[in-house]
C-alpha atoms as a printed R data frame, in Angstrom:
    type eleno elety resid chain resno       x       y       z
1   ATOM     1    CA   UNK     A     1   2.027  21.401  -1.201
2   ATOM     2    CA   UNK     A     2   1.127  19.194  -4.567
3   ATOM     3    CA   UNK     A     3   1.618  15.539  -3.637
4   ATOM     4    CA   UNK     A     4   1.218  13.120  -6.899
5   ATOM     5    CA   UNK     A     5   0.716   9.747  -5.041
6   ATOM     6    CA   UNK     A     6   0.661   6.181  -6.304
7   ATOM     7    CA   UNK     A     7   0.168   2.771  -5.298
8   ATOM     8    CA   UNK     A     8   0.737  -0.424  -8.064
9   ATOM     9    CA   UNK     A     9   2.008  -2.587  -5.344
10  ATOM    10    CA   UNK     A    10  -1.197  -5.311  -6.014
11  ATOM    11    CA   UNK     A    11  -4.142  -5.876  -8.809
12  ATOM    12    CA   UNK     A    12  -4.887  -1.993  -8.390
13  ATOM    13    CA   UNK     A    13  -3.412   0.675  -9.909
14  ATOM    14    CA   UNK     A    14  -4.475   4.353  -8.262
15  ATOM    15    CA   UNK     A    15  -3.031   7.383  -8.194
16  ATOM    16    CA   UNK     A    16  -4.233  10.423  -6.657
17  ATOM    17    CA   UNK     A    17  -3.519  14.199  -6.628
18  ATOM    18    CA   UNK     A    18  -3.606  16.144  -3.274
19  ATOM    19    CA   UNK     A    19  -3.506  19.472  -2.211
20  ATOM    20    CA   UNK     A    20  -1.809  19.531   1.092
21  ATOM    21    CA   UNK     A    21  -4.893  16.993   2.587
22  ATOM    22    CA   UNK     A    22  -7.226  18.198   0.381
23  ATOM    23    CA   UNK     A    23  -8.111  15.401  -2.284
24  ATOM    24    CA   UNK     A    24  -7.851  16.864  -5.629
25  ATOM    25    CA   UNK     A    25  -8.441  13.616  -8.284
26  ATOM    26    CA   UNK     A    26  -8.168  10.011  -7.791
27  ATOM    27    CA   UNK     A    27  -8.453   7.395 -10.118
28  ATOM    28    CA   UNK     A    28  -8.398   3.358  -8.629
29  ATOM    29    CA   UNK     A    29  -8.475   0.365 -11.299
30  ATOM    30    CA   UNK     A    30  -9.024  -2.688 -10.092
31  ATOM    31    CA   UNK     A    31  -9.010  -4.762 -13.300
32  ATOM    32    CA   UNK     A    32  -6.037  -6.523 -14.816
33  ATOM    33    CA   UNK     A    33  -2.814  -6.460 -13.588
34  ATOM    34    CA   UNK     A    34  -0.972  -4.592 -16.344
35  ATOM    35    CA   UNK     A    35   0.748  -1.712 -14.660
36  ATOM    36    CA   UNK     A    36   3.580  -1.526 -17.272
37  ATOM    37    CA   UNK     A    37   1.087  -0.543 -19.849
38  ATOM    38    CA   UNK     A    38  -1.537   1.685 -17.955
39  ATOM    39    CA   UNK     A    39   0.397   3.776 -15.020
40  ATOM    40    CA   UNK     A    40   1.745   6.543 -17.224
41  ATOM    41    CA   UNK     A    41  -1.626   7.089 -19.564
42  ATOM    42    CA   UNK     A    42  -3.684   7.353 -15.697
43  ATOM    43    CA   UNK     A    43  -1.237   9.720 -14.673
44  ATOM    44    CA   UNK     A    44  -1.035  11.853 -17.720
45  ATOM    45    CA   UNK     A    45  -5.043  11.775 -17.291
46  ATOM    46    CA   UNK     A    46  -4.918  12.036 -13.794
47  ATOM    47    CA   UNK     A    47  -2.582  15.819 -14.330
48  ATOM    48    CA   UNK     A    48  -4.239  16.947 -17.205
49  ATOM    49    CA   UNK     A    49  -7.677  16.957 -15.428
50  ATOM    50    CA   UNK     A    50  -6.210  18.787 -12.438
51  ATOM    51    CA   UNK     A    51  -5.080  21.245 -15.025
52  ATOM    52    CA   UNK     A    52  -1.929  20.519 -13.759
53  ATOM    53    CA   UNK     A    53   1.754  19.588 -15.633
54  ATOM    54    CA   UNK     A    54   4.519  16.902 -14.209
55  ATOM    55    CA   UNK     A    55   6.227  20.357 -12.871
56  ATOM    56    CA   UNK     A    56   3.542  21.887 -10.942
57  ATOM    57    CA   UNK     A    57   4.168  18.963  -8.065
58  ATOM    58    CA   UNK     A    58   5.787  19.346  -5.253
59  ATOM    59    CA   UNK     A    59   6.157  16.066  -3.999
60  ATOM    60    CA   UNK     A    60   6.137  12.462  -5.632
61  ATOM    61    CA   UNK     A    61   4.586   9.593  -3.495
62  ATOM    62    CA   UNK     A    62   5.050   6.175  -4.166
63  ATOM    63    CA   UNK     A    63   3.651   2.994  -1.907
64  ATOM    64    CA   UNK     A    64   6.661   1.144  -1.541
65  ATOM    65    CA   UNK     A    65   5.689  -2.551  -0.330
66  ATOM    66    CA   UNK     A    66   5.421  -5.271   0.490
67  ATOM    67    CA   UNK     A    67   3.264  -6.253  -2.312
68  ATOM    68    CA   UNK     A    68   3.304  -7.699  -5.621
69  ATOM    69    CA   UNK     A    69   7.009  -7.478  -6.733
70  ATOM    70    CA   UNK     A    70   6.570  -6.885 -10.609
71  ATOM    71    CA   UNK     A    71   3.920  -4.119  -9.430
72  ATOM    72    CA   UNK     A    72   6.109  -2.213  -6.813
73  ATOM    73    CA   UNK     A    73   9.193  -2.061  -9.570
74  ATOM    74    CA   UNK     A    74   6.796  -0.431 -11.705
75  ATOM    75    CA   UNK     A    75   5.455   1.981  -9.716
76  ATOM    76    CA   UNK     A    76   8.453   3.404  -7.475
77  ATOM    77    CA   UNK     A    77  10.842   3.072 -11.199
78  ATOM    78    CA   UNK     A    78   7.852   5.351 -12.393
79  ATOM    79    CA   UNK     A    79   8.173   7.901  -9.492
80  ATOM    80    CA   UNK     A    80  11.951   8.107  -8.896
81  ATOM    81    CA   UNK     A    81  12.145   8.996 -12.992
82  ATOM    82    CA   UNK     A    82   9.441  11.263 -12.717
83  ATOM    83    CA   UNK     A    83  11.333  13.092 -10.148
84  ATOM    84    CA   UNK     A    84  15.042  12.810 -10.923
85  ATOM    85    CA   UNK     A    85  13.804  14.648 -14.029
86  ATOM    86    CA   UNK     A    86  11.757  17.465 -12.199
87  ATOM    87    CA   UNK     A    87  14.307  17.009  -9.348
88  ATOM    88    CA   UNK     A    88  11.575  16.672  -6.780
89  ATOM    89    CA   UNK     A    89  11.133  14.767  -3.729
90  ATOM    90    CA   UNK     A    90   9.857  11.638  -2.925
91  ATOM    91    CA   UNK     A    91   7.945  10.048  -0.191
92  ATOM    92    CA   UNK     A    92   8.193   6.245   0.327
93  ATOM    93    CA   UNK     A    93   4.648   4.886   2.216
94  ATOM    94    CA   UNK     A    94   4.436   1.044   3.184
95  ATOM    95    CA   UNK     A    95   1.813  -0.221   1.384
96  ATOM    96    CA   UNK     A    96   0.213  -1.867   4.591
97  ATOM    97    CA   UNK     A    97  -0.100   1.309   6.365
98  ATOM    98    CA   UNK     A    98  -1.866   3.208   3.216
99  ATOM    99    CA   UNK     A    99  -4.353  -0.036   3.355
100 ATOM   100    CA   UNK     A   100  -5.076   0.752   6.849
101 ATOM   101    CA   UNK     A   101  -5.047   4.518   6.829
102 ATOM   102    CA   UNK     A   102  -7.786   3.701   4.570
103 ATOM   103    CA   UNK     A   103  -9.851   2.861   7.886
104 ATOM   104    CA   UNK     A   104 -10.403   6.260  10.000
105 ATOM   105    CA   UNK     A   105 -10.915   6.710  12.976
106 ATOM   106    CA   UNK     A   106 -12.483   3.195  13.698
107 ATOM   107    CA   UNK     A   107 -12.708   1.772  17.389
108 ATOM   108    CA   UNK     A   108 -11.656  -1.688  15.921
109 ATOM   109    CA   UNK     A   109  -8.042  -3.260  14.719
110 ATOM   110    CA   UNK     A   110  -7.695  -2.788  11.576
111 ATOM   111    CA   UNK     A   111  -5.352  -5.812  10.091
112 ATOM   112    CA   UNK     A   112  -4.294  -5.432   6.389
113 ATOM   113    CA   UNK     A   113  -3.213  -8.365   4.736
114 ATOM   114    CA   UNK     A   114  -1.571  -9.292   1.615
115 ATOM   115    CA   UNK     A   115  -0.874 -12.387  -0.478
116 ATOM   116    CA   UNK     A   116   2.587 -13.560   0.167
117 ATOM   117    CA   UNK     A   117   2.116 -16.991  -1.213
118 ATOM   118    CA   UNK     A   118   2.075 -20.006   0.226
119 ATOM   119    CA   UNK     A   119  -0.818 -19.496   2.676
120 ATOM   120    CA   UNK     A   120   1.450 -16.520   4.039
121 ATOM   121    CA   UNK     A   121   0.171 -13.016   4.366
122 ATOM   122    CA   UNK     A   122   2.133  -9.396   4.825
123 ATOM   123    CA   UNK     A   123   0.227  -8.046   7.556
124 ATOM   124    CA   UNK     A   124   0.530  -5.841  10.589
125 ATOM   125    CA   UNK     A   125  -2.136  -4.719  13.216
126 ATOM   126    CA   UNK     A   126  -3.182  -0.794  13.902
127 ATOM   127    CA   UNK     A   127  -5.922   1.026  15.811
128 ATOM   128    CA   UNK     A   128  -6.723   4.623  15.937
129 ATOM   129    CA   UNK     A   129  -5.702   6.407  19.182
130 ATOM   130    CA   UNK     A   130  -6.073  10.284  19.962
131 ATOM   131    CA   UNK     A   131  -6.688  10.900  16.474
132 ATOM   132    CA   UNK     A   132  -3.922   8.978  15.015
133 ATOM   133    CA   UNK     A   133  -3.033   5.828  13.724
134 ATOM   134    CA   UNK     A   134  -0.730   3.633  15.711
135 ATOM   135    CA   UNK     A   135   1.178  -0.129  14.647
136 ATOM   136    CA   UNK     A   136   0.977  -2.480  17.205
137 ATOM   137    CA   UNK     A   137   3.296  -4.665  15.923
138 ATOM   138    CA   UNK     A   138   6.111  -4.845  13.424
139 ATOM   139    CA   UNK     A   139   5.167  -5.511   9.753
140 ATOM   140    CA   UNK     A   140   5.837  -9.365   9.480
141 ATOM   141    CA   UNK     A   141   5.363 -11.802   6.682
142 ATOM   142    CA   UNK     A   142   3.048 -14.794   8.833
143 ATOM   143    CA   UNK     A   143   1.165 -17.770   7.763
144 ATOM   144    CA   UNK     A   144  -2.588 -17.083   7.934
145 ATOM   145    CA   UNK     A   145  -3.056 -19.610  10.846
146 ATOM   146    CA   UNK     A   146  -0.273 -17.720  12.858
147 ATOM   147    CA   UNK     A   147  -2.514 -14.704  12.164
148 ATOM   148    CA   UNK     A   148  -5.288 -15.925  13.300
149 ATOM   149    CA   UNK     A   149  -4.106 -17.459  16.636
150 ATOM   150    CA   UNK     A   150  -2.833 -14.142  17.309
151 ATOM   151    CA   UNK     A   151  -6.130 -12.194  16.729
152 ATOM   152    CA   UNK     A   152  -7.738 -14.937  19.359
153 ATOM   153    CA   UNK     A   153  -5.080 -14.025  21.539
154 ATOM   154    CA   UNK     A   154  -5.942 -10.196  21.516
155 ATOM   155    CA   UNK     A   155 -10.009 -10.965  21.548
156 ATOM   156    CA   UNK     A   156  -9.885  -7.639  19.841
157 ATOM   157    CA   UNK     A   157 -12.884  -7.253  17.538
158 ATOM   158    CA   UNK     A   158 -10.586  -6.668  14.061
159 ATOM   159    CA   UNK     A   159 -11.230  -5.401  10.201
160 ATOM   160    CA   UNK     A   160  -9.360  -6.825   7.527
161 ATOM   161    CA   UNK     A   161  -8.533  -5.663   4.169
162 ATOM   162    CA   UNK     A   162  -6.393  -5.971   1.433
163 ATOM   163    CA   UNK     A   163  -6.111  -8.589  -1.112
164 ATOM   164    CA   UNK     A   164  -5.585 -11.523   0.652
165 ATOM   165    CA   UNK     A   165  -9.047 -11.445   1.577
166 ATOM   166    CA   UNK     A   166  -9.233 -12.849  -2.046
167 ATOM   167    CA   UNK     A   167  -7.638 -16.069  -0.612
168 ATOM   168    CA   UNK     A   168  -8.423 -15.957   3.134
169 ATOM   169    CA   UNK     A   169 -11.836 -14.490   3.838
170 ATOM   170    CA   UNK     A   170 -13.724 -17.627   4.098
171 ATOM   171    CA   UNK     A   171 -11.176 -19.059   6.839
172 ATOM   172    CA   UNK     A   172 -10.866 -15.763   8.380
173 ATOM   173    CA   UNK     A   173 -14.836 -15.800   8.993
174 ATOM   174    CA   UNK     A   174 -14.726 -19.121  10.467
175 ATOM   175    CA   UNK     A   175 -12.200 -19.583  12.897
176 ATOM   176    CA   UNK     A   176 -12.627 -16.203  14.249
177 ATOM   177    CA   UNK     A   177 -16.246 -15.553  14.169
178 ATOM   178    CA   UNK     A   178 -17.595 -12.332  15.435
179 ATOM   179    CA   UNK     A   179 -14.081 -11.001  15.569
180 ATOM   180    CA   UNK     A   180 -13.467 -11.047  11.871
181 ATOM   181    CA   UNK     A   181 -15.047  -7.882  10.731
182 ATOM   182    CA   UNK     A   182 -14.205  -7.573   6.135
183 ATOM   183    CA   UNK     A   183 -13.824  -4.239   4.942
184 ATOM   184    CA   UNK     A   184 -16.144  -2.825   2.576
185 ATOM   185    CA   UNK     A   185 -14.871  -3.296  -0.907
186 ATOM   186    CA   UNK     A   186 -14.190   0.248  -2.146
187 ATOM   187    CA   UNK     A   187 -11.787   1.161   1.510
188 ATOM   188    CA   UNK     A   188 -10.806  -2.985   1.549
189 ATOM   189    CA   UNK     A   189  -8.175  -2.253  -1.403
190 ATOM   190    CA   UNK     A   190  -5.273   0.432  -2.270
191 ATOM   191    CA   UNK     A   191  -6.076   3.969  -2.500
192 ATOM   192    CA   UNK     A   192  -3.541   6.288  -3.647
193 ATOM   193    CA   UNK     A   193  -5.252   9.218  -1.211
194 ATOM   194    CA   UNK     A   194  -4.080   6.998   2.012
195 ATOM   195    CA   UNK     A   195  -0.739   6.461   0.391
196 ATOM   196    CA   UNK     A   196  -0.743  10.995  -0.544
197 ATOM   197    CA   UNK     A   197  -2.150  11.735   2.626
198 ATOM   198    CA   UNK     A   198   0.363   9.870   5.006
199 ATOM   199    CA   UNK     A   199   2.866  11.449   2.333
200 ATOM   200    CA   UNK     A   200   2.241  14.881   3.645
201 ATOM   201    CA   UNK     A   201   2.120  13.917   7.059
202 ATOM   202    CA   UNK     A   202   5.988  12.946   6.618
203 ATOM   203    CA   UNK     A   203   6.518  15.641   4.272
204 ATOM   204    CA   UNK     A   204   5.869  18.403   6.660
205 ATOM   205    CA   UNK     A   205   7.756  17.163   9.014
206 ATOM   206    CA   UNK     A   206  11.024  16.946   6.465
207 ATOM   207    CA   UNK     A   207  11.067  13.461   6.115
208 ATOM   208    CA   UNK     A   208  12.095  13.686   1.966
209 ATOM   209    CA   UNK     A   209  13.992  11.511   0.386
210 ATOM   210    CA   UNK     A   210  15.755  11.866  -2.528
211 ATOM   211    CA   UNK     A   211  14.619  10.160  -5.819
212 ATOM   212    CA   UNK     A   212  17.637   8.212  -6.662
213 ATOM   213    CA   UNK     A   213  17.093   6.493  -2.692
214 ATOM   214    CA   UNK     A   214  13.746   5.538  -2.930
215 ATOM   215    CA   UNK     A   215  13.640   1.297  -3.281
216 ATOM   216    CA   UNK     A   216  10.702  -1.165  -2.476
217 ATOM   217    CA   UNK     A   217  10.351  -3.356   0.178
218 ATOM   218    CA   UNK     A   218  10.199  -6.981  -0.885
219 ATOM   219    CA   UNK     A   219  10.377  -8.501   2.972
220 ATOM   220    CA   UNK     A   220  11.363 -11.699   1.324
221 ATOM   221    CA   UNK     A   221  12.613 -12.844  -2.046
222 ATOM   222    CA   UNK     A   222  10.815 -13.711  -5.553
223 ATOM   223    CA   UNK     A   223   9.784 -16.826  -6.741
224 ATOM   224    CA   UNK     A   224  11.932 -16.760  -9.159
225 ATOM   225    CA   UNK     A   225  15.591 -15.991  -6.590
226 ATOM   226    CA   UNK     A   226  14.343 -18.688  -4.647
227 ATOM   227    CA   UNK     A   227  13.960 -21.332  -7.581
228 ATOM   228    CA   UNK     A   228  17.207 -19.946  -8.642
229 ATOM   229    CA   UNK     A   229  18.799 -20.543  -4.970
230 ATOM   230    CA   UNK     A   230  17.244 -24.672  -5.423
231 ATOM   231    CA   UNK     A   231  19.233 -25.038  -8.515
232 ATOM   232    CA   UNK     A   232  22.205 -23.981  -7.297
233 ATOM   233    CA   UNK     A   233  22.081 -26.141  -4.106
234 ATOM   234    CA   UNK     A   234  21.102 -28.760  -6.278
């Protein structure tokens, strides 16, 4: 199975190329957000030095949020017309899962986290048991000290990554001490082999959807609904 996967939902754009598990190509930018301009040019690079075409793959992956909501347009828009042309599948992977299937088989939580303005973060808490990842807790839009308190609570030695270490690493460090543990920086941000890889996992079992279904997650609205929503009330 061919899985093209992608992941535009922050700063980074990466997409990968997998054979079943096996990691074919992968390309990660981290530099500039301009996603509108560079996603198709990567892929077309990405293909052509697998020696591959749009129609030799079998499935299209797409990390589908939460994240940066201008990014995760781009990137599942790209997908679904990629395969509503082909008329291939599609695989929708929350972003915060790919961030922490980016972690393997650690004996620590791993808690992603991701700017959600305001001093808020998208996050969710995992570990690795028998092999697998497992949530232990529902993905959840929190401010950072909520977070925190809640890592206390577990006295759970726990790594965080994602890009809200951009905002919250310092504070992170300091109120939690030897429990904050930061990523290194090349597993700390989006890869699109997490995001092909947990892709086949749901692909094998059947768990397709078709391209025309596939939306983002937002968890909450823009900036610019809920300026909107002031207006109106005002």
């Amino acid at each position: 199975m061919r899985i093209l996967a992608l992941d535009t939902s922050s700063i980074v754009a990466t997409i990968a190329v997998l054979e079943n598990t096996k990691l074919i190509a992968e390309i990660v930018l981290n530099h500039q957000k301009n996603h509108s301009q560079k996603l198709m040019p990567l892929i077309e690079e990405t293909l052509e030095n697998c020696n591959l075409l749009p129609g030799d793959i079998d499935v299209y992956a797409v990390a589908i949020g939460p994240g940066s909501f201008t990014g995760l347009r781009i990137g599942v828009t790209t997908v679904k017309a990629m395969a509503q042309a082909l008329n291939k599948p599609v695989v929708g992977v929350s972003t915060l899962d790919g961030l922490a299937y980016n972690l393997p088989f650690c004996n620590s939580y791993i808690c992603p986290i991701i700017d959600a303005q305001r001093d808020n973060v998208y996050t969710a808490i995992y570990s690795w048991e028998n092999n697998e990842i497992k949530m232990h807790n529902k993905h959840a839009i929190l401010h950072i000290d909520e977070l925190i308190s809640d890592i206390k609570e577990r006295k759970m030695k726990t790594i965080f990554l994602g890009d809200g270490l951009n905002l919250h690493m310092d504070k992170l460090i300091t109120e939690l001490g030897h429990l904050a543990v930061i990523a290194p920086s090349a597993t700390a941000i989006a890869r699109a082999s997490s995001i092909g890889t947990l892709a086949f996992e749901k692909a094998k079992t059947g768990d397709l959807e078709d391209a025309d279904k596939i939306v983002p997650i937002y968890m909450r609205k823009s900036q610019a609904e809920n300026q909107l929503e002031e207006r109106m009330k005002g």
